[in-house]
N, C-alpha and C positions, 0 to 999 in steps of 0.2 A: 393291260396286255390284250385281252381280249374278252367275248363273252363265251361260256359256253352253256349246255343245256344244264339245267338244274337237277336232272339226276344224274349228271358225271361224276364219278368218283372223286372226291381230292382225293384219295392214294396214291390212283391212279395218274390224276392230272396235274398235282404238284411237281412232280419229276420233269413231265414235259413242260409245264411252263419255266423253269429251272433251266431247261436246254436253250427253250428260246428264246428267254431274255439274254442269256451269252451270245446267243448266235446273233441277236440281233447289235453284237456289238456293247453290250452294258456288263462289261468285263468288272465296272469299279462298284458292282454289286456285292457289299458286305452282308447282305446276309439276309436272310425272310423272315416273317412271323407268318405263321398260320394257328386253325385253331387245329385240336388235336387228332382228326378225320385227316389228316396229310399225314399223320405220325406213321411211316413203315418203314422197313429196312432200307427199299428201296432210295426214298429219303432223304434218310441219313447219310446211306452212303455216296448220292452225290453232295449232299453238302460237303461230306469229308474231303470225298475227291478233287471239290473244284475251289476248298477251302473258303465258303462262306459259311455264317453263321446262321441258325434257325435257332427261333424260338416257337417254343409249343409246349401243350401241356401233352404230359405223355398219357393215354387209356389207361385207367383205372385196371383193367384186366391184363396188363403186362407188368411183369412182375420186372425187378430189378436188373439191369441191364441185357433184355429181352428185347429182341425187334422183328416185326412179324412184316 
C-alpha cells in the first residue's frame, strides 16, 4: 500500500490503511493480519463493519473482551 514514517502509530494507521485498500477498489479483501500494536477498538470495529477478518495477538494488558 504504501510507506509510512516509522514512528506512525499502527493503531492509528491500521484503520486508515483498512479505508484505502476499499477505496481503492479491493472490496474482495477477506481480511488482515497484523501484529498486536494495530490491536484497538477502533480496529475491530471496522473490521466488524466492513466484515473482514483480522488476526492479531491481543496485548497482554487487556483483559477479556476489552478494547481500548
Amino acid at each position: 500500500m504504501g510507506l509510512c514514517n516509522g514512528n506512525t502509530s499502527d493503531r492509528a494507521e491500521t484503520p486508515v490503511a483498512i479505508e484505502e485498500c476499499l477505496a481503492r477498489g479491493l472490496d474482495g479483501v477477506l481480511g488482515i493480519v497484523a501484529n498486536s500494536k494495530a490491536y484497538s477498538k477502533r480496529t475491530v470495529g471496522l473490521c466488524l463493519e466492513k466484515r473482514m477478518g483480522l488476526i492479531t495477538l491481543v496485548p497482554k494488558s487487556k483483559s477479556a473482551g476489552e478494547h481500548s
